[in-house]
C-alpha positions as CSV (number, residue, x, y, z in Angstrom):
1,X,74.4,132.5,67.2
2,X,71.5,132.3,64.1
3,X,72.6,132.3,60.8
4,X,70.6,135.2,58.7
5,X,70.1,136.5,55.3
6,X,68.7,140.2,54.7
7,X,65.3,139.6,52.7
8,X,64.5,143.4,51.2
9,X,65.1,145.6,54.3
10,X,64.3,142.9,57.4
11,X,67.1,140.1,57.8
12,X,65.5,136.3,58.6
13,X,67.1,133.5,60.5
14,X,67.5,130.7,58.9
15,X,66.7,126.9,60.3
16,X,67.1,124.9,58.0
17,X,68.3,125.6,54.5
18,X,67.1,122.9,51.6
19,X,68.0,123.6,47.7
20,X,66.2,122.3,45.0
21,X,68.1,119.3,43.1
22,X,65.4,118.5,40.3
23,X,62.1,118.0,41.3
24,X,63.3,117.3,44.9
25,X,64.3,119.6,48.0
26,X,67.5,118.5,49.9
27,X,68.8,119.6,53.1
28,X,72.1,121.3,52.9
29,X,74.7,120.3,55.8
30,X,77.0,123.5,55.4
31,X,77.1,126.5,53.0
32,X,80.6,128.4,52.6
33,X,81.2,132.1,50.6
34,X,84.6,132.9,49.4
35,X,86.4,135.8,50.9
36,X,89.0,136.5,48.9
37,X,91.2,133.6,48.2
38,X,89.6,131.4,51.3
39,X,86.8,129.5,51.6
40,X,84.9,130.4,54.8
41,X,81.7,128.2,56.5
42,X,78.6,130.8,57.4
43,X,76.1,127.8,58.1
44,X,75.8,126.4,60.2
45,X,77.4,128.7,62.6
46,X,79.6,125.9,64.3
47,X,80.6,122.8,62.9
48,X,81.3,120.7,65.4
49,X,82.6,116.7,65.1
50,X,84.4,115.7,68.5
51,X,85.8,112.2,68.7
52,X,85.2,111.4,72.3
53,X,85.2,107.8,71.8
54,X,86.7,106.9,75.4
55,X,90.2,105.6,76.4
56,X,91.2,102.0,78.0
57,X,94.6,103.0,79.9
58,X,97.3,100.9,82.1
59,X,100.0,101.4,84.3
60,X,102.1,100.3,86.8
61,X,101.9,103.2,88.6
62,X,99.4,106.1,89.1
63,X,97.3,106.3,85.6
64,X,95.2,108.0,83.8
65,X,92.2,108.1,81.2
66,X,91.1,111.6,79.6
67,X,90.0,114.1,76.8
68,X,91.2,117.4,76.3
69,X,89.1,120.0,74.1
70,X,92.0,122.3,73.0
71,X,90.5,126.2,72.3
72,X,92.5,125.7,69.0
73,X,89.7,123.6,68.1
74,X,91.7,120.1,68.5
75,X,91.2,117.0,70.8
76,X,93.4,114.7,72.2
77,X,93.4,111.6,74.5
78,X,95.5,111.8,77.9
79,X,98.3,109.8,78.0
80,X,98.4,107.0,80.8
81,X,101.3,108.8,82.6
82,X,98.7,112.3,82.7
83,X,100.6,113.8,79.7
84,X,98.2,115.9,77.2
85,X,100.5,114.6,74.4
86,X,98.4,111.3,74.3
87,X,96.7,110.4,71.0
88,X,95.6,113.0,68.5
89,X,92.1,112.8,67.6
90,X,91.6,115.4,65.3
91,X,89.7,118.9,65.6
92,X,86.5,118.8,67.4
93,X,85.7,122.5,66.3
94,X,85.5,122.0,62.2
95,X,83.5,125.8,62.1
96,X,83.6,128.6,64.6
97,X,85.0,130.0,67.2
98,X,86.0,128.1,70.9
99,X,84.7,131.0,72.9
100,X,81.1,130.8,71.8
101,X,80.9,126.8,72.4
102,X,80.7,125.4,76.3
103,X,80.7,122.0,76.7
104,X,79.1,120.3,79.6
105,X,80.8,116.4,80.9
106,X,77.9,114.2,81.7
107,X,77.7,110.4,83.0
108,X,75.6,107.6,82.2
109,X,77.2,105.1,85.2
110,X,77.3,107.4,88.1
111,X,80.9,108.0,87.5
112,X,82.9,111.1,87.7
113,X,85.8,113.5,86.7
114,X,88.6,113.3,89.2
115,X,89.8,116.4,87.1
116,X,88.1,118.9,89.0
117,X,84.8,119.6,86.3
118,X,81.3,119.1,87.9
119,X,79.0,116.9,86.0
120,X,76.4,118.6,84.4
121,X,78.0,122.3,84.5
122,X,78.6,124.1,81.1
123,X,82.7,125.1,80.6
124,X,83.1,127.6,78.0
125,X,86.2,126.4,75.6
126,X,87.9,129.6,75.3
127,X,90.8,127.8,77.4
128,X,91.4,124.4,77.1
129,X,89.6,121.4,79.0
130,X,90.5,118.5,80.4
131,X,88.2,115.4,81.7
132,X,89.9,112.2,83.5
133,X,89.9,109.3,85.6
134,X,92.9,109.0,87.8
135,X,93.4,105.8,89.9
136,X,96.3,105.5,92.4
137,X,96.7,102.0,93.8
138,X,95.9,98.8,92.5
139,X,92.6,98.8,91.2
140,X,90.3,100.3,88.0
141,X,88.4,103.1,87.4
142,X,85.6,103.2,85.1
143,X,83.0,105.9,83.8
144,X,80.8,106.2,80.8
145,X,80.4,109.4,79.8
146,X,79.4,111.4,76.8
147,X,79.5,115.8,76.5
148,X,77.2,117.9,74.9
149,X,78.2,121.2,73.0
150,X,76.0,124.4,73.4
151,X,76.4,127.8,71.9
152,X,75.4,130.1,75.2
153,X,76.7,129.7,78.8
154,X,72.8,129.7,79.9
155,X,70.0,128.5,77.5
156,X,71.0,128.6,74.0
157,X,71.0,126.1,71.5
158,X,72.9,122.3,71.9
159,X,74.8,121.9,68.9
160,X,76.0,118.2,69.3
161,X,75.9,115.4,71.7
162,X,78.3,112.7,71.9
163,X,77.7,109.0,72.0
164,X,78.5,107.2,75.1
165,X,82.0,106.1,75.7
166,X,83.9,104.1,78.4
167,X,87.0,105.2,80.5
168,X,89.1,103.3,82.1
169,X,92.6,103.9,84.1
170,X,93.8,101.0,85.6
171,X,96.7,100.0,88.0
172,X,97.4,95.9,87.6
């Protein structure tokens, strides 16, 4: 979703907006009108700063490792149990709306999602989403994995990847 400006009678998409600070141009992060008594972002379209930063859980029984991107814009890490009411990490979604942002779950060790979501397929955030490990029995499980954030369901434009991050659920 561009951000435009009408110039005369044609309306131009902007890329990248710089304003002048003395003799020097400076790229501008994020430009917000007031509407009425409320600030409201208009660039860039989404704003958005996931967390991501993987999860080291233990257990003596089944456990878990996970993320959950909330459509409410917030993130949290899965508690070890499989709980969602794990550790609070803050929105991912700072500007714009959750049903015009998929994220896709990718791996970097050849590790995967026991939660059901296919590596490499874009889920649309209008519901929440929720990536784990699960490991049973005695043992560890372990993926790196990072997501990237797109504005369209096909094509589009990616608005954010993640850095790598380690997961690990682990039965002693």
């Amino acid at each position: 979703m561009p951000t435009e400006v009408k110039i005369g009678s044609a309306w131009e998409t902007l890329d990248d907006i710089e304003v002048k600070i003395g003799s020097a141009w400076k790229s501008v992060d994020q430009v917000q009108v007031k509407v009425g008594s409320a600030w409201e972002t208009v660039y860039p379209d989404f704003l958005i700063t996931p967390t991501a930063d993987g999860d080291v859980n233990s257990r003596a029984t089944a456990c878990y490792a996970g993320i959950t991107f909330y459509a409410n814009g917030d993130e949290y890490e899965m508690a070890s149990d499989g709980t969602l009411a794990g550790t609070d990490m803050g929105p991912w979604l700072d500007a714009g709306s959750a049903s015009d942002v998929w994220v896709v779950p990718y791996s970097s060790s050849g590790g995967w999602w026991d939660s059901g979501q296919t590596v490499g397929v874009r889920y649309n955030l209008i519901t929440n989403r929720t990536f784990y490990m699960f490991q049973s029995g005695t043992g560890s499980k372990s993926g790196v994995t990072y997501f990237q954030f797109w504005d369209a369901a096909v094509g589009g434009n990616l608005l954010l990847t993640t850095a790598n991050a380690t997961w690990t659920a682990t039965v002693p």
